[in-house]
Structures are given as C-alpha cells and as structure tokens.
C-alpha positions in Angstrom: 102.8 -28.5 2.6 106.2 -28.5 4.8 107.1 -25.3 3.8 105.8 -21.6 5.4 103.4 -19.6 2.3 104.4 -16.0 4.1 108.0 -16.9 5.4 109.4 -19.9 3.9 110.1 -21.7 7.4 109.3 -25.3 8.0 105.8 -26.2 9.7 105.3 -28.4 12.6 101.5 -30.0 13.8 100.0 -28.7 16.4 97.0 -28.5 18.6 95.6 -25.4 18.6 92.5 -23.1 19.8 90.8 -21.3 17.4 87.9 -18.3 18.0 85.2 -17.1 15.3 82.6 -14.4 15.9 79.1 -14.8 14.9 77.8 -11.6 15.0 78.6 -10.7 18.7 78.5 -14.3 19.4 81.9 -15.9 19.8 82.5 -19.7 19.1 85.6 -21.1 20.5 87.4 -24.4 19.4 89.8 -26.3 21.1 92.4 -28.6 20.1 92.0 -28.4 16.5 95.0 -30.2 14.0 97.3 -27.4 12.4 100.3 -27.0 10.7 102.1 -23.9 12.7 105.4 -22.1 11.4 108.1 -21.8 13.8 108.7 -18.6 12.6 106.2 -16.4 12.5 103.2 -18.6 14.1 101.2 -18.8 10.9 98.2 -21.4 10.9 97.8 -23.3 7.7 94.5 -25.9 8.4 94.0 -29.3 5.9 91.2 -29.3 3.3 89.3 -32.1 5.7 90.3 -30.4 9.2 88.5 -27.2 7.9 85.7 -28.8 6.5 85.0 -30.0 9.8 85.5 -27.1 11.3 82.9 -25.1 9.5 80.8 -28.4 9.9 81.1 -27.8 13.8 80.5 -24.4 14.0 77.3 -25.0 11.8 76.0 -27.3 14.5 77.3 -25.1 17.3 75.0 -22.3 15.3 71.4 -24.6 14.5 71.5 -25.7 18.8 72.2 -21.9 19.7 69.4 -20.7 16.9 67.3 -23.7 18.2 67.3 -22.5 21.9 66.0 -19.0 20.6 63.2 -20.3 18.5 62.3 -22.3 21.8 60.9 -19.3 23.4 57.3 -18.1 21.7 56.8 -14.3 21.2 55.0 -13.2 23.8 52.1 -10.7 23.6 52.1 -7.7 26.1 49.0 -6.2 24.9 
C-alpha cells in the first residue's frame, strides 16, 4: 500500500503509540510500525504488525487477569 484508502495521499512509516480500552482498563503501546498519511494522519497497520499487536495485548490481558485470580475470595462471615 503507498497510496492513502480515505484521501489518496502517499504513506510514510512511522513509529507510533497506540491506546485500547479493555473495559475501563486502558492498554497503551508504544512504538508500533505504521504506515501514516501525510495528509490526514490516517494509520494503516501490516497484516503481521497487527497480528502482534493483538498477540501483545492478549498477554498484557492473561498477566493483568492472572494478578486478580491471585487474590482468594475472602469470607467475612
């Protein structure tokens, strides 16, 4: 892809930071491979750079569940 889908302008790579919410959890990556248009700043990611990035943010999610399930129930009776 050289070209812009939305505006036709050419694409350049680029390092950029990316934010998803999980719930009210949010899960910040940085320095992540793009293809940005110098026009209007959309992000196009690879098939592969995307993979990984759901990849990460599904290990990010099993330590964050893990912690929680660290922590019995306790009984206040």
């Amino acid at each position: 892809m050289d070209k812009c889908f939305y505006c036709g302008s050419g694409l350049k790579i680029e390092k950029v930071n990316i934010a998803r919410f999980w719930g009210k959890k949010l899960i910040a990556l940085n320095d992540v491979p793009a293809l940005v248009c110098q026009k209007c700043g959309e992000r196009f990611f690879e098939a592969k750079v995307s993979a990984q990035i759901d990849e990460k943010i599904q290990q990010i999610l099993k330590r964050f569940l893990l912690k929680i399930s660290m922590f019995p129930r306790c009984n206040t009776n």
